[in-house]
N, C-alpha and C positions, 0 to 999 in steps of 0.2 A: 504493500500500500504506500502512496504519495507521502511523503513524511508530513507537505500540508494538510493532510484528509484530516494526519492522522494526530497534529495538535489541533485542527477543528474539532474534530471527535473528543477531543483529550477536553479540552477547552468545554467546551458544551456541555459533559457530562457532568465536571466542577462546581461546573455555575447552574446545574440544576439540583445535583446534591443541595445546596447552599440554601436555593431557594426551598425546597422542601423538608428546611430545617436540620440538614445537616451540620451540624459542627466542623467535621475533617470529612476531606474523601481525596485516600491514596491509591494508587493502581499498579498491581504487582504480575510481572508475567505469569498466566496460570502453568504449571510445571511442576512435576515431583518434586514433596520437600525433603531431599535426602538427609540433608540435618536434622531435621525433626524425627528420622522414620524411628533410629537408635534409640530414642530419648520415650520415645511412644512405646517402642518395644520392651527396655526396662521399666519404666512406670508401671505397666500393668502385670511385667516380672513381679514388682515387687506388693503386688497387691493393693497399690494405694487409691485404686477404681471403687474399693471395697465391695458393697454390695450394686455397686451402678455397673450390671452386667452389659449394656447395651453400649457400654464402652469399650467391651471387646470386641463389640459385633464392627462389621466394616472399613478391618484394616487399612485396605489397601485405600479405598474409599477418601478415607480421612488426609492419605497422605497425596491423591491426583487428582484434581479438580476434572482433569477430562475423562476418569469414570461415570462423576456425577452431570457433568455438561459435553455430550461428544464434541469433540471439536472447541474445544475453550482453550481460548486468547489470554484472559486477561480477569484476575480477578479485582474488583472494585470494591475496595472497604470503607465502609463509613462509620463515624461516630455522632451517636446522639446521646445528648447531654441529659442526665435526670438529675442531678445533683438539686436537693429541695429549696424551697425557701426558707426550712423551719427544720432543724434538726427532731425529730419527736425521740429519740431518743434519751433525749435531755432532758426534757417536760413527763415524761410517763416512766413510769416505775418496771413495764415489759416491754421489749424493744422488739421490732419489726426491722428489717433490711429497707433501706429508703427504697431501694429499686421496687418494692414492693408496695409503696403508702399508695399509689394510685393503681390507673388501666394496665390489664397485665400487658407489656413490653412486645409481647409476640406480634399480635392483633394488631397493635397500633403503629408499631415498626414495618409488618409484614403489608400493610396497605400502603404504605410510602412506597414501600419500594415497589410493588405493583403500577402506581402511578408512574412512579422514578424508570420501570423498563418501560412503559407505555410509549414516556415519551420520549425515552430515546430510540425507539421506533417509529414512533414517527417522523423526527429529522431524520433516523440515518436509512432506515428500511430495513429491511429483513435480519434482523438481530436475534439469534437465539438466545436464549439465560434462562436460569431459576435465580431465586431471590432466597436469603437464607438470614436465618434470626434466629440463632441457638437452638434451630429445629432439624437438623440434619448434619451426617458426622461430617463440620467442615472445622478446620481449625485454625478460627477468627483468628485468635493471638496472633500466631505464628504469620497470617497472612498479612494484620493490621501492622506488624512489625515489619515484614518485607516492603510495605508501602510507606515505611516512612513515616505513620501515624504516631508511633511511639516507641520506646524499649519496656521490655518486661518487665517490671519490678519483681524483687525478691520474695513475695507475695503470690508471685506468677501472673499479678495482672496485668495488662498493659497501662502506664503512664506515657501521658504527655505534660508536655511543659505548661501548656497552657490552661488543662483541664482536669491535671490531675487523674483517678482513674471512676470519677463516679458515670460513669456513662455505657448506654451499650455500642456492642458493637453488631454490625451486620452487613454482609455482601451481596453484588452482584456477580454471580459467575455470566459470563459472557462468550460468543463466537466471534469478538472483535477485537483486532488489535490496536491498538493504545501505544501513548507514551507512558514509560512507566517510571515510577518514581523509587526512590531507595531508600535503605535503611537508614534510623539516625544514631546517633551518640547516645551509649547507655548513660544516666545520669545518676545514678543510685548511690555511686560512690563506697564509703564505708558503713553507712548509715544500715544498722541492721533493727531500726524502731519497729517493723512491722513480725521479724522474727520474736523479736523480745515480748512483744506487747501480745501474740497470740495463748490463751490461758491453755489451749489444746496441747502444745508442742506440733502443730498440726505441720508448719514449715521447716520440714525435716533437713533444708541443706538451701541455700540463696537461690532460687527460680526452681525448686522442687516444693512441692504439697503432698504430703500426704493427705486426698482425698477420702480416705477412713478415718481422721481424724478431725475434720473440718467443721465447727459449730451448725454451719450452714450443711452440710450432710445430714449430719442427724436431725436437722429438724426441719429438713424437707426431705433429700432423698431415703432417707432407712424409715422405713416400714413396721419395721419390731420395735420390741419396747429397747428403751433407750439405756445402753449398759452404766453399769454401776461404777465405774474407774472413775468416769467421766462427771459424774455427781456434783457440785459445788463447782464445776469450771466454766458453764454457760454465763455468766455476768447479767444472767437476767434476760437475754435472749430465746424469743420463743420463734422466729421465723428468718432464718439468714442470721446474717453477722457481719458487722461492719468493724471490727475491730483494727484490722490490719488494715483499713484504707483512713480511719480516723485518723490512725498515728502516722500517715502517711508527709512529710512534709508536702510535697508535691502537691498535696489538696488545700494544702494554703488559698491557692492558685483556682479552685473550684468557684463557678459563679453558678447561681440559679437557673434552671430551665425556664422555656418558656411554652412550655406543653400542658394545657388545661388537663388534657388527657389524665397525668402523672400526677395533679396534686390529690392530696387524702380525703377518704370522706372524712367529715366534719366529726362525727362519732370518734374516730380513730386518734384525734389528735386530743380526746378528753379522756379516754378508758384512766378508769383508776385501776386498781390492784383487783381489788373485789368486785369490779365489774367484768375485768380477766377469767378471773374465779368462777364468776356464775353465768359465763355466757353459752346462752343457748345456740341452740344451730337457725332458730332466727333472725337471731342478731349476727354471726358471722354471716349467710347468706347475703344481708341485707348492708353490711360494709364491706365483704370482699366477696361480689357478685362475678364483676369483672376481675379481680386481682390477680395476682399469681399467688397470692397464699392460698388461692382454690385447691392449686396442687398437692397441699400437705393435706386436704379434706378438712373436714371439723372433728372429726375422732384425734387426726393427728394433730392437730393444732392444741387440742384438748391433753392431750398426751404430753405434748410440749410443756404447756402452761405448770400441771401438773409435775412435771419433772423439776420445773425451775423454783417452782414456790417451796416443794418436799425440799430441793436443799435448802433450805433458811437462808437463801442470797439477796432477797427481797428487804429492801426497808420496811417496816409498818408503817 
């Protein structure tokens, strides 16, 4: 392709991100991640998937964008921003994951970018793609890092400079090629605040997670009741964990969304303790209809609540 086409094409695609509320959007040749494949292979050596079995499913998948899009160019990462206006953390005595105070993230990301290939079929013409939002085995990190979006933090999530890491990520896989953009400067330094600060020991080594140990594991993904080692280390967390991105310097740098979608219902930013306590499955229904705490159910959330009040971690 014309190398003009093909910063039009580049060009075009940026400034439509943007306008559909993108924060970043880098673009990485789509191609085998041979660095990554090792890294993927010992991780799940080492059982840190724990019980998220669907983590071993689709090796090869995870690791070549043109099994999932024949013929794919170029993948297109984006970031959008959730970082709240209001910590509730702060204010309520049971913590929720911010990504979670509002519309679940799938739904509301997964329609952008519907729009977002729409129309770049209609400037460019016959464009093949899927669109992906932490719904299919692709893996964001590693691609949001190829394009230049940010470095991993020792955490494992990605940071950027200018956003810090409260935000998602999600791609365009495509049959076009692009200019593509590159890797930046890890910034993390010596700074191991997000290892120290984890109550789990979940960050088993600087850019490794044990995913069996994860706050945010247990009290969304695992299913069974919740082991006893673990007792007195959730800080009060009943839904995700923000712990390792709070003591994040980099989130200095975090400024507020601007997506209606993302802020909380009204309920959610007054729950006392004992409203925790006694909440039936009409009142979660009725605050997290849309959420992603859908996914933990109301048994498991109840499970949750449960687990954190039995250790005495709760102020009265």
């Amino acid at each position: 392709m014309d190398f003009n086409v093909k910063q039009r094409y580049t060009q075009f695609i940026k400034e439509k991100a943007k306008e559909l509320g993108f924060s970043f959007c880098g673009i990485a040749k789509a191609e085998f991640l041979s660095e990554e494949a090792p890294r993927l292979d010992e991780w799940l050596k080492r059982n840190y998937q724990g019980k998220m079995q669907y983590l071993e499913n689709h090796f090869d998948k995870r690791l070549d964008p043109t099994l999932l899009v024949p013929g794919a160019k170029s993948v297109v990462s984006l970031i959008y921003n959730y970082y709240p206006e209001k910590d509730l953390s702060q204010q309520t005595e049971l913590k929720v994951a911010k990504y979670a105070y509002g519309e679940d993230y799938h739904f509301v990301i997964k329609d952008k970018l519907k729009t977002f290939l729409s129309l770049i079929q209609q400037e460019i013409g016959e464009v093949g793609g899927r669109a992906f939002v932490d719904s299919a085995p692709v893996m964001e990190r590693a691609w949001a890092k190829r394009s230049g979006l940010g470095w991993i933090g020792k955490n494992s999530l990605l940071l950027n400079k200018e956003h810090g890491s409260f935000f998602f990520l999600a791609e365009l896989i495509i049959d076009l090629e692009l200019e593509y953009d590159g890797p930046v400067k890890d910034y993390c330094g010596t700074c191991t605040a997000c290892i120290d600060a984890c109550p789990t020991d979940a960050i088993v080594d600087a850019h490794v997670v044990d995913g069996s140990k994860c706050i945010s594991y247990f009290t969304i993904e695992l299913k069974e009741e919740l082991p006893t080692d673990v007792k007195g280390k959730f800080e009060n967390w009943i839904f995700g964990c923000d712990i390792c991105q709070d003591v994040c310097p980099w989130n200095r740098f975090s400024k507020p969304h601007n997506e209606d979608k993302f802020n909380p219902n009204p309920l959610l930013e007054t729950m006392s303790k004992n409203e925790w306590i006694e909440l039936t499955e009409e009142v979660f229904q009725n605050i997290f209809r849309h959420s992603a705490v859908k996914r933990t159910k109301f048994e498991g959330l109840k499970r949750n609540i449960r687990f954190v009040i039995d250790q005495g971690a709760c102020a009265t």
